[in-house]
C-alpha positions as CSV (number, residue, x, y, z in Angstrom):
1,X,69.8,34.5,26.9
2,X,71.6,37.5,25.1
3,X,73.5,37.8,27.9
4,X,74.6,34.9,28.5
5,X,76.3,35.2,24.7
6,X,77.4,38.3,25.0
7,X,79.5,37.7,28.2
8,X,76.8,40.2,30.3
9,X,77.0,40.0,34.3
10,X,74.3,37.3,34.0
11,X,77.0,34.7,32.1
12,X,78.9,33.7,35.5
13,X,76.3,34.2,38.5
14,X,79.7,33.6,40.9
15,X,81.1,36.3,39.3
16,X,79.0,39.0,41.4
17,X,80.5,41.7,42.5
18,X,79.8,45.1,44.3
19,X,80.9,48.4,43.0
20,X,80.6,51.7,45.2
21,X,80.5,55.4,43.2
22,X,81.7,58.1,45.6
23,X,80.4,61.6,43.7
24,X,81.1,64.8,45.2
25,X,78.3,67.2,45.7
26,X,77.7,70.8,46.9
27,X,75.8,71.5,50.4
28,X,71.7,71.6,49.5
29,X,70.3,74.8,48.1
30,X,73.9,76.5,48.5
31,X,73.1,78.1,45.3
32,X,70.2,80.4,47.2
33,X,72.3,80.9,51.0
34,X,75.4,83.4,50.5
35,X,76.8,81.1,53.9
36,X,77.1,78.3,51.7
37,X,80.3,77.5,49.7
38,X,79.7,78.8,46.2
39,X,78.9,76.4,43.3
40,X,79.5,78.7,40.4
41,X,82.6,77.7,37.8
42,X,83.7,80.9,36.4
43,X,85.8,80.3,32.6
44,X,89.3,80.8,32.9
45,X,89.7,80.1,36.9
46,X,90.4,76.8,37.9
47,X,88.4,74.7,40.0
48,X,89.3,73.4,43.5
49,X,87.8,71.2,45.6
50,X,88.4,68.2,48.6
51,X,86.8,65.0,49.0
52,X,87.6,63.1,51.7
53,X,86.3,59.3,52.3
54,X,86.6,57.2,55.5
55,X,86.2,53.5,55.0
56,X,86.6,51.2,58.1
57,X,86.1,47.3,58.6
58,X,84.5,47.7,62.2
59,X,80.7,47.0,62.7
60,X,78.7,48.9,63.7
């Protein structure tokens, strides 16, 4: 009921919509394989890095 006052997601049930987060993350365990890219952020040197996201309407 607070919700519904409040103007929460439950207030218009037609009003549902999805919501993707793409977060970029470092290979597995790249912290213990000196292969691996590094993860360390050393002060003073900037950060770099490339995310790259394919999205396509075709089923699969």
């Amino acid at each position: 009921m607070a919700s519904r006052q409040m103007g929460g997601r439950e207030a218009d049930p037609s009003a549902v919509q999805g919501v993707a987060v793409p977060e970029a993350q470092h290979l597995p365990n790249s912290p213990h394989h000196r292969n691996f890219p590094s993860t360390e952020l050393v002060p003073g040197k900037p950060f770099r890095g490339v995310m790259t996201f394919r999205f396509s309407t075709d089923k699969i």
